[in-house]
C-alpha positions in Angstrom: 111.8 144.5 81.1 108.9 142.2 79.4 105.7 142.8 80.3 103.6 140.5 81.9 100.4 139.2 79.8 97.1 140.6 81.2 95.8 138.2 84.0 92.0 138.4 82.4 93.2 137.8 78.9 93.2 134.2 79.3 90.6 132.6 77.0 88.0 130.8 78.9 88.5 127.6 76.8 92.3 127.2 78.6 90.5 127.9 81.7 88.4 125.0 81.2 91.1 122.5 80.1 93.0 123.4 82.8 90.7 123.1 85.4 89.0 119.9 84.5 92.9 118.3 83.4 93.3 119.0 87.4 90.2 117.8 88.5 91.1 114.5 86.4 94.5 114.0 87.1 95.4 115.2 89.9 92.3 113.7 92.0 90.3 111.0 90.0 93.2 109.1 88.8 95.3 108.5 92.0 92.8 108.0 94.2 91.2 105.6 91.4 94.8 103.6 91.3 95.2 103.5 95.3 91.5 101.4 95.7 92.8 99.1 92.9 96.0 98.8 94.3 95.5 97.8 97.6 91.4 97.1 98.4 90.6 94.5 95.9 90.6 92.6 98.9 88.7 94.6 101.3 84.8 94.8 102.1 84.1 91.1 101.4 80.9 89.4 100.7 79.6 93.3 99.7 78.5 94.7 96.7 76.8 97.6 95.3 74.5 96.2 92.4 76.7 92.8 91.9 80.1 95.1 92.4 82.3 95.2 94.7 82.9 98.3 96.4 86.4 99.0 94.8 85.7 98.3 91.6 82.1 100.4 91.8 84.6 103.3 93.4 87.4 102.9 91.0 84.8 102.4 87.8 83.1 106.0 89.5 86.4 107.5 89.6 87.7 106.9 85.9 84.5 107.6 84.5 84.7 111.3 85.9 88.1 111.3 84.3 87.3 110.2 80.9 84.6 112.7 81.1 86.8 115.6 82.1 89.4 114.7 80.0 87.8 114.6 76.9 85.6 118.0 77.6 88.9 119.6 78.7 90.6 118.5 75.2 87.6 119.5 72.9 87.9 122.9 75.2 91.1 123.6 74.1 90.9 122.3 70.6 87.4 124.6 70.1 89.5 127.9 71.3 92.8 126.9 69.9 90.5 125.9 66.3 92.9 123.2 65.6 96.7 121.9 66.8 98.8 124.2 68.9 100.9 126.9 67.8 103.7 126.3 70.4 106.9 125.6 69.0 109.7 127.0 71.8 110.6 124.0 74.2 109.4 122.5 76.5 105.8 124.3 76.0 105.6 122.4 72.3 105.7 119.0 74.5 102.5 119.9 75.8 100.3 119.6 72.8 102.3 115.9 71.7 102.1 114.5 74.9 98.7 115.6 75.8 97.6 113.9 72.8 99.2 110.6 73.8 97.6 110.8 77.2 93.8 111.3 75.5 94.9 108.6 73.5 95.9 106.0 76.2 92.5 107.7 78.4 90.6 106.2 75.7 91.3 102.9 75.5 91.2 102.8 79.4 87.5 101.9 78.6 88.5 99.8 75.7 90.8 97.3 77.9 87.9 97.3 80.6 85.4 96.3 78.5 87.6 93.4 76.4 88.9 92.4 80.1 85.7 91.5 81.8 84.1 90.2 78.6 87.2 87.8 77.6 88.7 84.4 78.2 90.9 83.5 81.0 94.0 83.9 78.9 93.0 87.0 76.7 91.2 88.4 80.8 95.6 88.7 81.3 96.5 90.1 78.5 94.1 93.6 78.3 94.7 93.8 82.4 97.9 93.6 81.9 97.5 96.4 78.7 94.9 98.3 81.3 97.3 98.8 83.6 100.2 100.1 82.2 98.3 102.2 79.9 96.7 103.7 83.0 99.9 104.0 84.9 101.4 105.5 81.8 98.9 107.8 81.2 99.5 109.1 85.0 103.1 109.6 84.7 102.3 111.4 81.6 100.1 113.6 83.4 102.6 115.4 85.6 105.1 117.1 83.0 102.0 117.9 80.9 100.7 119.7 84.3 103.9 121.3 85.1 104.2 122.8 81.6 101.2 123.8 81.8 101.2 125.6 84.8 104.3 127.6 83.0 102.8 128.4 79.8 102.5 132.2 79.1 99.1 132.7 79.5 98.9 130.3 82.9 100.5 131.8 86.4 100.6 135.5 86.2 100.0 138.1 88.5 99.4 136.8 92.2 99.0 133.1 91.7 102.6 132.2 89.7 103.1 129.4 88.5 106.1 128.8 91.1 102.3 128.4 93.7 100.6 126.5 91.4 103.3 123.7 90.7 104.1 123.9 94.3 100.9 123.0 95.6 100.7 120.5 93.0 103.5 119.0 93.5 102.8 118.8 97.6 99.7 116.6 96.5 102.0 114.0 94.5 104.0 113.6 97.5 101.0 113.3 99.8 100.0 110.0 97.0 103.7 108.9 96.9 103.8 109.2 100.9 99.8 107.6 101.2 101.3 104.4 98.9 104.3 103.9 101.0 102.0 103.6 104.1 99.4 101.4 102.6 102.0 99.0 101.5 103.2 98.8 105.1 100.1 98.5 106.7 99.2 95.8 104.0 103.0 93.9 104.5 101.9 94.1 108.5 98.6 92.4 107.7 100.0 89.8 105.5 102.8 89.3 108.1 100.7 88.4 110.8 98.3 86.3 109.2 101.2 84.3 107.9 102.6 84.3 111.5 99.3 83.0 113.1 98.9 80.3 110.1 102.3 78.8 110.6 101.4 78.3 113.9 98.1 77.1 114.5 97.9 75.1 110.8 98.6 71.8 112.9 95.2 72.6 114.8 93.0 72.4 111.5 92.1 76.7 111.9 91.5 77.9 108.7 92.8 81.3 109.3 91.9 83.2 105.9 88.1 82.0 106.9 88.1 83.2 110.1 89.8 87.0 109.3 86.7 86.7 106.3 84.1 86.1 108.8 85.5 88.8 111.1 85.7 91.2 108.0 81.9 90.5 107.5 81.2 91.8 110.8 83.6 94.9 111.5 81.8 96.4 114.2 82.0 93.4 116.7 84.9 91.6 115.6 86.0 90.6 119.0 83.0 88.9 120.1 83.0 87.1 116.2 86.4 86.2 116.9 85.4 84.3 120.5 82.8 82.5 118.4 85.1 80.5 116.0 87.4 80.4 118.8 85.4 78.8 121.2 86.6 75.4 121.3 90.4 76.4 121.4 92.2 76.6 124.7 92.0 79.6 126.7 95.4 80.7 126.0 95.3 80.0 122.0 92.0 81.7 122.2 93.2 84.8 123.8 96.1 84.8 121.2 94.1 84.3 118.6 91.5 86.9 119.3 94.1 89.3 119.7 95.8 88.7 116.8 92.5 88.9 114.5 91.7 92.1 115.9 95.0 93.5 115.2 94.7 92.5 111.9 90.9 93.9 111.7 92.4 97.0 113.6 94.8 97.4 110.4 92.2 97.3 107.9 90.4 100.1 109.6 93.8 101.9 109.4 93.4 101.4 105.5 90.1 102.6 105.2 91.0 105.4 107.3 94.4 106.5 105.5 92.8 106.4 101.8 89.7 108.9 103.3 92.6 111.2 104.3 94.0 110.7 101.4 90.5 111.3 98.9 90.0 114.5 101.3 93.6 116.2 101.2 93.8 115.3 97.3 90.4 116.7 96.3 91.3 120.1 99.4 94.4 121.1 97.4 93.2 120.3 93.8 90.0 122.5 94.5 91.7 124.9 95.7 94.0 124.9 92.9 91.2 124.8 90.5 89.7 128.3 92.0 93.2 129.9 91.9 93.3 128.8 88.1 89.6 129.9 87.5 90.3 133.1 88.8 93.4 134.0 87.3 
């Protein structure tokens, strides 16, 4: 029977890599995609220093991750002194595709930077190169964890590697099950503000405006809602009113579900970071 490699012989530099690789991808990138994806929208008419609050948490988020990622890779390429050794599949796919995902990390910043500072047409062209870059750089990220986690010198003794990729992997489905439910709750929003502009459009209510102004004002949206409704009828007033704040009552939902999210994600990845730390 092979013997297992000594738990404290693992160099500190994987440590690191690993740690920080964990702290990047498995909490600063998806909760950095879900704010983009689906609260560009959100918190209108507020800013933090001329941003808006998504972008200010999303830029926040993937300038943690650049950080970590490129500590955690001149980590590994200090105690390694140069390219991996690795050459029995699918371990030797870490070091190739790891460099691919630095790679695309990189010019994250790049496309940013060209993005905000082009031309209409050209603005397209690097969002369009931002986001699959960053999307591809995500999907990227999971076999490069799992292999990691299975590496010889990574999930012996106590902590295995079965525990480590199982508690990852419990955190991807949490995002995967998180994205599911935001695009509902988003589908229900648009669906009933189509619903009450198709019928009350023939009154002249501009019903994007009013779910704005309402949005401005969260914490007494009914009584905002009675004040642009105040020369309707009493029956299309009660209507409307109710159907605002159902609509404000699902944005709170949103807010709500991407907190659990941001504390579940960053629970099982710090936990996972200790376990590796330790081991």
């Amino acid at each position: 029977m092979l013997e297992q490699p000594d738990v404290k012989s693992i160099p500190e530099g994987i440590r690191v890599h690993a740690c920080l690789m964990l702290l990047a991808w498995g909490f600063c990138c998806p909760n950095g995609l879900l704010v983009t994806r689906h609260f560009k929208t959100e918190w209108p008419g507020r800013s933090f220093r001329k941003l808006k609050y998504w972008f200010t948490i999303h830029l926040l988020l993937q300038c943690f991750l650049l950080a970590f990622v490129i500590v955690a890779f001149m980590s590994v390429v200090v105690q390694l002194t140069g390219y991996s050794k690795l050459t029995k599949l699918p371990f030797s796919a870490h070091p190739a595709l790891g460099f691919l995902a630095f790679f695309l990390t990189i010019l994250g910043p790049f496309h940013s930077w060209m993005m905000i500072t082009s031309t209409e047409s050209r603005r397209s062209l690097f969002r369009n190169f931002h986001l699959c870059f960053g999307v591809l750089a995500h999907t990227l990220s999971v076999p490069l964890i799992l292999i990691g986690f299975n590496l010889p010198t990574i999930g012996t003794g106590i902590c295995s590697s079965r525990i480590y990729s199982g508690m990852y992997l419990s955190s991807l489905m949490f995002y995967a099950i998180t994205e599911v439910v935001l695009e509902v709750v988003n589908y229900r929003i648009l669906s009933k503000t189509r619903d009450l502009r198709e019928k009350f459009s023939s009154t002249g209510l501009d019903v994007e405006r009013v779910r704005t102004q309402i949005a401005h004002d969260p914490r007494h949206a009914k009584e905002r809602a009675v004040e642009v409704l105040i020369d309707k009828e009493a029956p299309e007033r009660q209507e409307l009113q109710n159907g605002f704040c159902q609509i404000q009552a699902l944005r709170v939902a949103k807010y709500f579900i991407y907190g659990i999210h941001l504390a579940v994600s960053f629970g099982i990845i710090f936990v996972l970071v200790i376990m590796v730390a330790g081991s």
